[in-house]
N, CA, C and O atoms as CSV, one atom per row, in Angstrom:
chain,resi,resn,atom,element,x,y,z
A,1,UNK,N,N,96.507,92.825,133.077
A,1,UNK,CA,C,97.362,92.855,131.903
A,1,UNK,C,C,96.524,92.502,130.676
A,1,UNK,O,O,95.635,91.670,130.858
A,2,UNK,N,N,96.721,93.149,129.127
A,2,UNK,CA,C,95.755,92.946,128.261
A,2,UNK,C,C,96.645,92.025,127.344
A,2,UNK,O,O,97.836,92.096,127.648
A,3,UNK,N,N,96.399,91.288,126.433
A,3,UNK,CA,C,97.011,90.926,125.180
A,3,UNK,C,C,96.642,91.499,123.957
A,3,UNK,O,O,95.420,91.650,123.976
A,4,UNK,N,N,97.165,91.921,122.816
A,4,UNK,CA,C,96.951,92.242,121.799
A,4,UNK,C,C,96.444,90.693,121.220
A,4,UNK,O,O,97.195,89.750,121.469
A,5,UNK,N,N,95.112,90.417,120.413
A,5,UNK,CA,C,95.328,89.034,119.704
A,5,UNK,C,C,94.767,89.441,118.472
A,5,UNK,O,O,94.996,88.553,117.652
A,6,UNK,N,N,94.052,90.503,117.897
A,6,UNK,CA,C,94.010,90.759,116.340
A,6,UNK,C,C,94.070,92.234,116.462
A,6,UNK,O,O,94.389,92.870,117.466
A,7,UNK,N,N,93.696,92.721,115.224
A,7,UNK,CA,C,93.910,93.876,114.442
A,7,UNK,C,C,93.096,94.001,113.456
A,7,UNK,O,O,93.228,93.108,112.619
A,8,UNK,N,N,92.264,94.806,113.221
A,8,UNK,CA,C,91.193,95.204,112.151
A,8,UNK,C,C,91.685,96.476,111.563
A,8,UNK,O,O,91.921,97.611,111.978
A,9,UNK,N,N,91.749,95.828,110.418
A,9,UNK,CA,C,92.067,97.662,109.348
A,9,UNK,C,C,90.684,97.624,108.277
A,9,UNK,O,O,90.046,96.733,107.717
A,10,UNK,N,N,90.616,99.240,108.347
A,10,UNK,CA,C,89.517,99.113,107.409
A,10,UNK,C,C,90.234,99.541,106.068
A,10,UNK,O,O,91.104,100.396,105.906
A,11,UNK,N,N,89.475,98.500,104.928
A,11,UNK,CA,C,90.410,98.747,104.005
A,11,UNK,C,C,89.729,99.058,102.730
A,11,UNK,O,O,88.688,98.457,102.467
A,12,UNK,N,N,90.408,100.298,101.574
A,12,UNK,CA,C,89.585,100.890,100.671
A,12,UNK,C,C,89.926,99.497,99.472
A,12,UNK,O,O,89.046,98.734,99.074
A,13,UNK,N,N,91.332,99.429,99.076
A,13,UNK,CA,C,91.775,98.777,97.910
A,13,UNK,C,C,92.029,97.275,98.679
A,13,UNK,O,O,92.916,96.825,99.404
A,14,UNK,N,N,90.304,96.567,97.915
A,14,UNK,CA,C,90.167,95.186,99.045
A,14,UNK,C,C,91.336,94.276,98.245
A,14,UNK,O,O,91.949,93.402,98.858
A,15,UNK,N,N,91.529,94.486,97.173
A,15,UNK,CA,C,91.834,93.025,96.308
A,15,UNK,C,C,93.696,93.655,96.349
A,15,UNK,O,O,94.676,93.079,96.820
A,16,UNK,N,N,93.635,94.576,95.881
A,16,UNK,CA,C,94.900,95.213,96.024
A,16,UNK,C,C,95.523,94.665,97.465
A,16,UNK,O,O,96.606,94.079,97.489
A,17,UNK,N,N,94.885,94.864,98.441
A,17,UNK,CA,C,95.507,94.760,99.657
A,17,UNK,C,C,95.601,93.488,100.320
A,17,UNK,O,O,96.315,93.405,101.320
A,18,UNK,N,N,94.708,92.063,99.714
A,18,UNK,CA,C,94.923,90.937,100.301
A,18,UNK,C,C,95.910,90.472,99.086
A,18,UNK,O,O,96.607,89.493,99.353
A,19,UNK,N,N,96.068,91.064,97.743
A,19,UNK,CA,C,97.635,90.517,97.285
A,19,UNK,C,C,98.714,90.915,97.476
A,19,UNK,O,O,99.683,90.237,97.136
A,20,UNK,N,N,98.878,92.318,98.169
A,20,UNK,CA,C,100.088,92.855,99.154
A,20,UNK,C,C,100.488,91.939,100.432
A,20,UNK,O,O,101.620,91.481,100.589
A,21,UNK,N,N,99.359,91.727,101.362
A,21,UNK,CA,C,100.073,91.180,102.621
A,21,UNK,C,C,99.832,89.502,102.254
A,21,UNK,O,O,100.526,88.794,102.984
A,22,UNK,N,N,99.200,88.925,101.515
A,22,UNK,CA,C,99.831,87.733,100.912
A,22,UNK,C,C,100.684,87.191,100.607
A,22,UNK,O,O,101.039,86.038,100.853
A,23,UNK,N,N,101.187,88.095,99.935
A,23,UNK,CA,C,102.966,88.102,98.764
A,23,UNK,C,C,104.009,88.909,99.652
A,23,UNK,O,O,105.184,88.563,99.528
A,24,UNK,N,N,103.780,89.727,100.348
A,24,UNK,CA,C,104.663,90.466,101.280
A,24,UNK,C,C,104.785,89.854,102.249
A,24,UNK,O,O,105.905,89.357,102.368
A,25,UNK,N,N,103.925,89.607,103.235
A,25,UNK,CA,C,104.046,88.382,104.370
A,25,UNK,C,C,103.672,87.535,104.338
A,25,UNK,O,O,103.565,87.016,105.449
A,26,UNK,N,N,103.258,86.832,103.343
A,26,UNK,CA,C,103.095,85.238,103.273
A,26,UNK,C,C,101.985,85.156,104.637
A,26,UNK,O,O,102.155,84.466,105.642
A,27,UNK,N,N,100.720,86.141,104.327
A,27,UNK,CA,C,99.456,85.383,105.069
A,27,UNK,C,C,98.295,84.896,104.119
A,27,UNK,O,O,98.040,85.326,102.994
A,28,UNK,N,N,97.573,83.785,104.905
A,28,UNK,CA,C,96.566,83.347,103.881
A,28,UNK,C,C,95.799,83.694,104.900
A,28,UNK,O,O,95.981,83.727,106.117
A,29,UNK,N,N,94.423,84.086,103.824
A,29,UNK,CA,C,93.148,84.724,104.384
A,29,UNK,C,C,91.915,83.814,103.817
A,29,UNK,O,O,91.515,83.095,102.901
A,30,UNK,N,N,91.732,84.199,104.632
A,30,UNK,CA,C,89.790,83.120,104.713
A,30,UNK,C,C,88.675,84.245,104.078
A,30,UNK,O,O,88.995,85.389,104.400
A,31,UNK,N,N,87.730,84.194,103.445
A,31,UNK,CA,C,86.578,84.873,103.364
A,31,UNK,C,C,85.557,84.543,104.426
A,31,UNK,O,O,85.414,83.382,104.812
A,32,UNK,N,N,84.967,85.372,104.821
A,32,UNK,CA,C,84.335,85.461,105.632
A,32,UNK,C,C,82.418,86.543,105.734
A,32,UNK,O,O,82.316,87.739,105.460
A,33,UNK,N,N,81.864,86.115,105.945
A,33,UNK,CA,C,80.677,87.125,105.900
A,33,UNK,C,C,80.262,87.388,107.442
A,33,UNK,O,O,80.172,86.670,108.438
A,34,UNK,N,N,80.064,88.692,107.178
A,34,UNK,CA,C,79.884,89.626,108.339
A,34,UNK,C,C,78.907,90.567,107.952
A,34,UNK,O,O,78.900,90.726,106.731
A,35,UNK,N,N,77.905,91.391,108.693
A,35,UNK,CA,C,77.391,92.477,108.682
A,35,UNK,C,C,77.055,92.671,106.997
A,35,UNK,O,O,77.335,93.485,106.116
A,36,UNK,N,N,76.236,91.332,107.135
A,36,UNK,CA,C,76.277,91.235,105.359
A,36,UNK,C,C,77.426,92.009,104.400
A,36,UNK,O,O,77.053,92.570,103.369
A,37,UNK,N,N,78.330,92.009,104.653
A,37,UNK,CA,C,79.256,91.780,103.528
A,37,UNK,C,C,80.738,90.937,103.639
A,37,UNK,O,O,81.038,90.313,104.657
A,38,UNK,N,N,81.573,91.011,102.495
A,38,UNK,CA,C,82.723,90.284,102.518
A,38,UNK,C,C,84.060,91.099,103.791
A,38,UNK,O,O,84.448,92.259,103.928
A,39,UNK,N,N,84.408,89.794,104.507
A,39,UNK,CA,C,85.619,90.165,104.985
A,39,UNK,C,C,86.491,89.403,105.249
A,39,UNK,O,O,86.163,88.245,105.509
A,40,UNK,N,N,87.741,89.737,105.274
A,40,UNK,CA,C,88.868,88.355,104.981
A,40,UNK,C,C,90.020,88.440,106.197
A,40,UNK,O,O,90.932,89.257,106.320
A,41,UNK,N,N,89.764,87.651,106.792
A,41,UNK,CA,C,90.553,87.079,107.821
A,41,UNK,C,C,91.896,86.806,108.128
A,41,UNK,O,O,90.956,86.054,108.385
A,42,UNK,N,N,93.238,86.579,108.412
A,42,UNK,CA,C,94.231,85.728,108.534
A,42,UNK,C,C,95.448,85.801,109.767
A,42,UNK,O,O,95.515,86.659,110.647
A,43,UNK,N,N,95.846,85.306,109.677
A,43,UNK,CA,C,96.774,85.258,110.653
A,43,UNK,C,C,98.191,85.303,110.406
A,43,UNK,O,O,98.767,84.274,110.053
A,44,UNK,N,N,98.891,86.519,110.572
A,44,UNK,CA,C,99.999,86.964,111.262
A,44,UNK,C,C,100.790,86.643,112.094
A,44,UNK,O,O,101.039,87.555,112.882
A,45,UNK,N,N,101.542,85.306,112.350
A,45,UNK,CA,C,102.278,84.520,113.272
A,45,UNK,C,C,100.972,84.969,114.128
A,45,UNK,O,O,99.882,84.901,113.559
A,46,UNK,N,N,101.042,85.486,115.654
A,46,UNK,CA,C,99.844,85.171,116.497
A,46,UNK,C,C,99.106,85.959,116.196
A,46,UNK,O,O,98.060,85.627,116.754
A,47,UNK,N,N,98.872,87.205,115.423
A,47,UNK,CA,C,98.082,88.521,115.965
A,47,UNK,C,C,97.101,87.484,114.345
A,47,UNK,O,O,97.428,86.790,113.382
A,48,UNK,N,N,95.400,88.221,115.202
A,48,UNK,CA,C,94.334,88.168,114.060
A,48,UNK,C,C,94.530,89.214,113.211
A,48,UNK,O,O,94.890,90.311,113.637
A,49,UNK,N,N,94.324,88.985,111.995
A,49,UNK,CA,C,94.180,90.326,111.428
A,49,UNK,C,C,93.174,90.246,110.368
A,49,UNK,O,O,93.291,89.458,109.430
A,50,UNK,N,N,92.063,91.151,110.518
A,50,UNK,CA,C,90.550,91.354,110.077
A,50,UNK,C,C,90.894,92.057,108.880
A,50,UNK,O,O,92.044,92.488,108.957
A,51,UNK,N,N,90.230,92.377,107.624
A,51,UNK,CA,C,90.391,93.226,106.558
A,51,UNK,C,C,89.015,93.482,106.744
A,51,UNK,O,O,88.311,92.491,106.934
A,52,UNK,N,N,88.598,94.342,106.736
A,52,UNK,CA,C,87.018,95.087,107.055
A,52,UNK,C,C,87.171,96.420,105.617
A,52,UNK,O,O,88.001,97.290,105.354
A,53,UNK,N,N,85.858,95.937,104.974
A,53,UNK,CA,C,85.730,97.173,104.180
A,53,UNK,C,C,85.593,98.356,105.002
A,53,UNK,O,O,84.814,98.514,105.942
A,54,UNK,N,N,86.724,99.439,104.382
A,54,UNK,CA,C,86.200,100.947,104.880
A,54,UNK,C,C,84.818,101.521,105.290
A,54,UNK,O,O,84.416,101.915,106.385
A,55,UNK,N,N,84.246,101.450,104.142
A,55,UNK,CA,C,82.938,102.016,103.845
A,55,UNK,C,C,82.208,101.299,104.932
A,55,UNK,O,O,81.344,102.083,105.324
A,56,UNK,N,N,82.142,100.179,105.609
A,56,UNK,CA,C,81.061,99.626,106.540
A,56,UNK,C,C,81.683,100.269,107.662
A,56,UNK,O,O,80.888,100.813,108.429
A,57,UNK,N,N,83.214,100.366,108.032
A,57,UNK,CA,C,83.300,100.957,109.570
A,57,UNK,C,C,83.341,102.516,109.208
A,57,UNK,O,O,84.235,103.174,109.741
A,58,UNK,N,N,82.373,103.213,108.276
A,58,UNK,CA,C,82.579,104.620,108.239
A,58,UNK,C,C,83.736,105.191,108.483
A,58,UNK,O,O,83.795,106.131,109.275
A,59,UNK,N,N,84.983,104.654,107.758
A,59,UNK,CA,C,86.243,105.196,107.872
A,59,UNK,C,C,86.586,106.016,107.096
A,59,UNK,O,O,86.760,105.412,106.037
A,60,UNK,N,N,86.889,107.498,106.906
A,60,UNK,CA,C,86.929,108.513,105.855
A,60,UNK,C,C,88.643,108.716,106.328
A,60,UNK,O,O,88.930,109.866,106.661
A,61,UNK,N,N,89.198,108.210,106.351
A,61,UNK,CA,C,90.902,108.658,106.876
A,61,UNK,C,C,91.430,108.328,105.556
A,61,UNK,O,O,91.319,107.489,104.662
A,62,UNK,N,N,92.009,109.306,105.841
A,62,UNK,CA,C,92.531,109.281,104.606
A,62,UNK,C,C,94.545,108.839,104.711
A,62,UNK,O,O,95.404,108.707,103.839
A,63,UNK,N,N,94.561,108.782,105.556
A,63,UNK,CA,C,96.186,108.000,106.478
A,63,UNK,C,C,96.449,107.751,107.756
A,63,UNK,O,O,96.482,108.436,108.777
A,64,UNK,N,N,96.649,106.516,107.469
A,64,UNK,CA,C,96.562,105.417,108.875
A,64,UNK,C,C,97.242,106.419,110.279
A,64,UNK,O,O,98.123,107.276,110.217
A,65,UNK,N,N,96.659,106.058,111.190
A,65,UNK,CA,C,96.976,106.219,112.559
A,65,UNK,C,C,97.856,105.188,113.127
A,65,UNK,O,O,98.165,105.601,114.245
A,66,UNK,N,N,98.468,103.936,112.889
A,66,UNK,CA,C,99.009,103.744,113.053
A,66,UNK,C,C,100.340,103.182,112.451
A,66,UNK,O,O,100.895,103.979,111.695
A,67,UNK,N,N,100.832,102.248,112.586
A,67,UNK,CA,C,102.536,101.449,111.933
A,67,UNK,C,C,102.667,100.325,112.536
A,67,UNK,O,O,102.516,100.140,113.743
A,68,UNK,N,N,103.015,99.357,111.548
A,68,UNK,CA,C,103.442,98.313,111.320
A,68,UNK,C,C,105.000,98.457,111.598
A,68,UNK,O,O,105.765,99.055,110.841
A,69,UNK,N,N,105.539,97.550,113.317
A,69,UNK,CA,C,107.052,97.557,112.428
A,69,UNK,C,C,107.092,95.844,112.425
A,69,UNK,O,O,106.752,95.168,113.396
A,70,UNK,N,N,107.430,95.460,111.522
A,70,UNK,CA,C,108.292,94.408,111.066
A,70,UNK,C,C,109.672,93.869,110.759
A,70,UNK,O,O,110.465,94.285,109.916
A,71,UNK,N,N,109.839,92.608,111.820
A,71,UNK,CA,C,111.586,92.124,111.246
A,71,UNK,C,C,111.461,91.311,110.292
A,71,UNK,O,O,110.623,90.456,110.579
A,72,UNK,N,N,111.977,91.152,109.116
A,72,UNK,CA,C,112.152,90.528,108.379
A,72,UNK,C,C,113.453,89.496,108.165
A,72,UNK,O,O,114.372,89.660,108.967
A,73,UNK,N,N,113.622,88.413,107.121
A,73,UNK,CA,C,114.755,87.918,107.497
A,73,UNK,C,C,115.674,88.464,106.045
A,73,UNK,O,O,116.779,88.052,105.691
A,74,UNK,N,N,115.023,89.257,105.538
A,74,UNK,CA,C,115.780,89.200,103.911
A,74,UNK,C,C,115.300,90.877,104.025
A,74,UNK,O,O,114.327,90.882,104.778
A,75,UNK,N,N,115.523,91.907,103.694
A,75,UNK,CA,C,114.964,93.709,103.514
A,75,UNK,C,C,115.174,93.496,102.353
A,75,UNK,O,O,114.206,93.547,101.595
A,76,UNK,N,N,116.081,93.284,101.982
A,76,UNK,CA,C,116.332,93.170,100.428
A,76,UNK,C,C,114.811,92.929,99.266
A,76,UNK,O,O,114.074,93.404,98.402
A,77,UNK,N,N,115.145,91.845,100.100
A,77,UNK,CA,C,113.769,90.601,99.314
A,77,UNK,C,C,112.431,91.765,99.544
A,77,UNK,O,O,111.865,92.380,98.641
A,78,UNK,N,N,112.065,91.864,101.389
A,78,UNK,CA,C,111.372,92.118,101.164
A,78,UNK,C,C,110.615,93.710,100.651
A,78,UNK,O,O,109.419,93.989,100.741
A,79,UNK,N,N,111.799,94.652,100.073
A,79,UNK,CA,C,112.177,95.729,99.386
A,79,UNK,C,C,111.226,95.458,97.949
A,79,UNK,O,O,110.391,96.177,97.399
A,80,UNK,N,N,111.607,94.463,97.705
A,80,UNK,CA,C,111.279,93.736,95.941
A,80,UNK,C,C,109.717,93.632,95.825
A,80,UNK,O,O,108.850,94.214,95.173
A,81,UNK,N,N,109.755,92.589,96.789
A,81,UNK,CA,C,107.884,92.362,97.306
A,81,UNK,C,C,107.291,93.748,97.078
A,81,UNK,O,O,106.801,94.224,96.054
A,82,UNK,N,N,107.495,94.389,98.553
A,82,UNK,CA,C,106.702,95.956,98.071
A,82,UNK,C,C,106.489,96.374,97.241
A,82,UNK,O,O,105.338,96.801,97.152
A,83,UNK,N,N,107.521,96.579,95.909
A,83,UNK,CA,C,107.557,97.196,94.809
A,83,UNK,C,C,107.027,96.728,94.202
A,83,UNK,O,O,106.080,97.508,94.096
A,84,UNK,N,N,106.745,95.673,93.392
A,84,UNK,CA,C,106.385,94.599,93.055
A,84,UNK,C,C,104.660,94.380,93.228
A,84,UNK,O,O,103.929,93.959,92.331
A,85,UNK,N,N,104.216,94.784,94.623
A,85,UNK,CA,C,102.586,94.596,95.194
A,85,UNK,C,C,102.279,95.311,95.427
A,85,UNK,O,O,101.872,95.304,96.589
A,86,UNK,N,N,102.141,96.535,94.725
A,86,UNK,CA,C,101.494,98.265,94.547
A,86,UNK,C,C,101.867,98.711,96.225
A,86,UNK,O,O,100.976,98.986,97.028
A,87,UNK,N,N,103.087,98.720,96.513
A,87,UNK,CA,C,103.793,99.217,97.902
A,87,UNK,C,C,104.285,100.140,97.740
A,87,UNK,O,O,103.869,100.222,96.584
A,88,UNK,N,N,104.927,101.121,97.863
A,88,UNK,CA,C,105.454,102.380,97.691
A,88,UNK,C,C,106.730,102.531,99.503
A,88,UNK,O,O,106.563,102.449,100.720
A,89,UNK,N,N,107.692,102.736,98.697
A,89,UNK,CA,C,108.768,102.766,99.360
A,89,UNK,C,C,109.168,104.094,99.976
A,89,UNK,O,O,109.362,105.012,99.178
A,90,UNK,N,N,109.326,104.346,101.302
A,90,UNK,CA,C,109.155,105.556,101.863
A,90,UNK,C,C,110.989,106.515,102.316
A,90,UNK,O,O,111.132,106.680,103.528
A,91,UNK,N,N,111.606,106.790,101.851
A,91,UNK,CA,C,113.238,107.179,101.962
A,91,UNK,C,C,114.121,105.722,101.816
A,91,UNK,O,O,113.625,104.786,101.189
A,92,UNK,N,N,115.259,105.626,102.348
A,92,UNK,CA,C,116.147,104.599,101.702
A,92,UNK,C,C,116.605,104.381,103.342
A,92,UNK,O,O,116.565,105.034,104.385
A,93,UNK,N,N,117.183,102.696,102.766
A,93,UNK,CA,C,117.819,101.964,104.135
A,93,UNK,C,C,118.267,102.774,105.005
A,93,UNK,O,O,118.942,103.729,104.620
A,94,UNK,N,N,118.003,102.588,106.353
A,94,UNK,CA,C,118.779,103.357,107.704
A,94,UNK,C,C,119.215,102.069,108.158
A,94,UNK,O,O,118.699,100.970,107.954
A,95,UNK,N,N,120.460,102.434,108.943
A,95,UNK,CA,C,121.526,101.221,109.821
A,95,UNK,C,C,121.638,101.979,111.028
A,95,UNK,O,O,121.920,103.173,110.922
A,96,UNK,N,N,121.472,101.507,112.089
A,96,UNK,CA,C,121.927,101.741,113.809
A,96,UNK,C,C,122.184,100.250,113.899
A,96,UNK,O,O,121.944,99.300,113.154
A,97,UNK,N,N,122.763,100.392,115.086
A,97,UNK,CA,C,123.613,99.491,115.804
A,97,UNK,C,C,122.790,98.160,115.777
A,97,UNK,O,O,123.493,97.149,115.800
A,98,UNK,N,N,121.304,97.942,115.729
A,98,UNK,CA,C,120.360,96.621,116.056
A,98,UNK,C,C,119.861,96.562,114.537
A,98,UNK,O,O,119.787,95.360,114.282
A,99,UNK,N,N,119.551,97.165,113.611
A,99,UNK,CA,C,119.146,97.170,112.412
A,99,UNK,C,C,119.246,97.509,111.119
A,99,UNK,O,O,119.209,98.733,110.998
A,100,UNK,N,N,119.342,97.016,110.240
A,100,UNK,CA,C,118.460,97.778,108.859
A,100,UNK,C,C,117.190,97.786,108.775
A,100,UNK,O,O,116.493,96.843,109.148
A,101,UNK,N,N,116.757,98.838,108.281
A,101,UNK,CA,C,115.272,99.345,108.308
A,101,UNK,C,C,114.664,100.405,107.255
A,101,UNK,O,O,115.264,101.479,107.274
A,102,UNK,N,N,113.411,100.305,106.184
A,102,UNK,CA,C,113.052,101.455,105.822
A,102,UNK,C,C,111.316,100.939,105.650
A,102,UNK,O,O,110.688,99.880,105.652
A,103,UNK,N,N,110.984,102.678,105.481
A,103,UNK,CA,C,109.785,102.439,105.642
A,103,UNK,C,C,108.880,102.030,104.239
A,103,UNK,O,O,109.390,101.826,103.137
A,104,UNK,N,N,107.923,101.986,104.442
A,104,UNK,CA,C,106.804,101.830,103.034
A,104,UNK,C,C,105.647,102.113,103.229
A,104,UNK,O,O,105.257,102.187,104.394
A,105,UNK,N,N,104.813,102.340,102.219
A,105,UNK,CA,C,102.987,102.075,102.281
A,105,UNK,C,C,102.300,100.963,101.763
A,105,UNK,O,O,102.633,100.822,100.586
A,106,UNK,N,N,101.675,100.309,102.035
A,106,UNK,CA,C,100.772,99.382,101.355
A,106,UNK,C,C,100.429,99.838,100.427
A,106,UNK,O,O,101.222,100.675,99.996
A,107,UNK,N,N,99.028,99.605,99.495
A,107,UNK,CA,C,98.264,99.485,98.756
A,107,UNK,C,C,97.568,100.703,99.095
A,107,UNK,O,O,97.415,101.767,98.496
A,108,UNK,N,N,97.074,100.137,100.539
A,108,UNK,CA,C,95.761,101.845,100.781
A,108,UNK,C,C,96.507,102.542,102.017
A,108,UNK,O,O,95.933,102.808,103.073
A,109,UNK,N,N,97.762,102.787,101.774
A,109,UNK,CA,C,98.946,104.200,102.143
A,109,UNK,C,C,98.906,103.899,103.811
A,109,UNK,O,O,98.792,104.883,104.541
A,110,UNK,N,N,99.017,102.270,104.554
A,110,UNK,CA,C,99.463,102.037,105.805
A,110,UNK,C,C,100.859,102.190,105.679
A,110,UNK,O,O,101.544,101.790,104.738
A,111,UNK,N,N,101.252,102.812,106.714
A,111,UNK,CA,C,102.785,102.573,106.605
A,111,UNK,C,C,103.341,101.790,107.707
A,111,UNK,O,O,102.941,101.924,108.864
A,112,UNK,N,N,104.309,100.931,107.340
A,112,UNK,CA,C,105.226,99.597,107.614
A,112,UNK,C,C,106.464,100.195,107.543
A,112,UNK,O,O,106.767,101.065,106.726
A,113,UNK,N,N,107.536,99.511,108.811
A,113,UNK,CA,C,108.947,99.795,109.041
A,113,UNK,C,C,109.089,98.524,108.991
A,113,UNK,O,O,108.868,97.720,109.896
A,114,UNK,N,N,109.645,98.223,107.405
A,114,UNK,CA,C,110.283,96.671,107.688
A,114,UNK,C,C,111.871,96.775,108.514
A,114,UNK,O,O,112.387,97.874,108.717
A,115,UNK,N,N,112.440,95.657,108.879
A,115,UNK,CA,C,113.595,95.439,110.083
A,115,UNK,C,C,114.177,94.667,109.608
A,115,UNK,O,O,113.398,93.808,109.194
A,116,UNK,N,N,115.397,94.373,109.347
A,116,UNK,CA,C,116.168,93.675,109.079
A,116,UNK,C,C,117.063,93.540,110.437
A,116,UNK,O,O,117.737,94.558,110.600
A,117,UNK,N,N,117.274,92.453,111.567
A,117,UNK,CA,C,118.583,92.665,112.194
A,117,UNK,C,C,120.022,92.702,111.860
A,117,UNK,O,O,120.443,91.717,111.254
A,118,UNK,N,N,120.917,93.713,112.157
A,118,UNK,CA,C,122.009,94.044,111.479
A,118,UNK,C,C,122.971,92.957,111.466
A,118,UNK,O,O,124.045,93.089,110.881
């Protein structure tokens, strides 16, 4: 059996993107030096999560391969945040039976399904 325990994104918009998931999820990040250059660290309730410049992991993508989903305790709120931290909001609230939910992009166009339970 494996565990997930971090996550490395390589990321174009560095400063842009550690004041998005700062202010959006309330993580604090460490600086860190690696492979001679800057990279910033933090933690995500358990998961690691690495911010790695693009340009060092030769990442030319131009849109993420994967998604973020997230429950939140406020959509509302955290609707505001996004907008607010160069996020871009992807169609409008959906409701099923377990949730509210809509999607977004970060800063450098990851896309996130925040969750609200209904």
């Amino acid at each position: 059996m494996a565990s997930v325990i971090g996550f490395t994104l390589a990321v174009v918009k560095m400063d842009d993107m550690l004041d998005f998931y700062s202010r959006v999820f309330k993580i604090s990040f460490n600086r860190i030096q690696r492979f001679n250059t800057k990279m910033y660290q933090g933690n995500w309730d358990s998961l690691e999560l690495l911010f790695c410049p693009a340009h060092l992991a030769n990442n030319k993508a131009e849109q993420n391969r994967h998604q973020f989903n997230v429950i939140v305790d406020d959509i509302q709120k955290s609707i505001n945040l996004v907008t607010a931290n160069n996020g871009i909001l992807i169609g409008e609230i959906s409701k099923d039976e377990s949730f509210l939910s809509i999607g977004c992009y970060d800063p450098d166009k990851n896309s996130i399904v925040l969750k609200q339970y209904a």
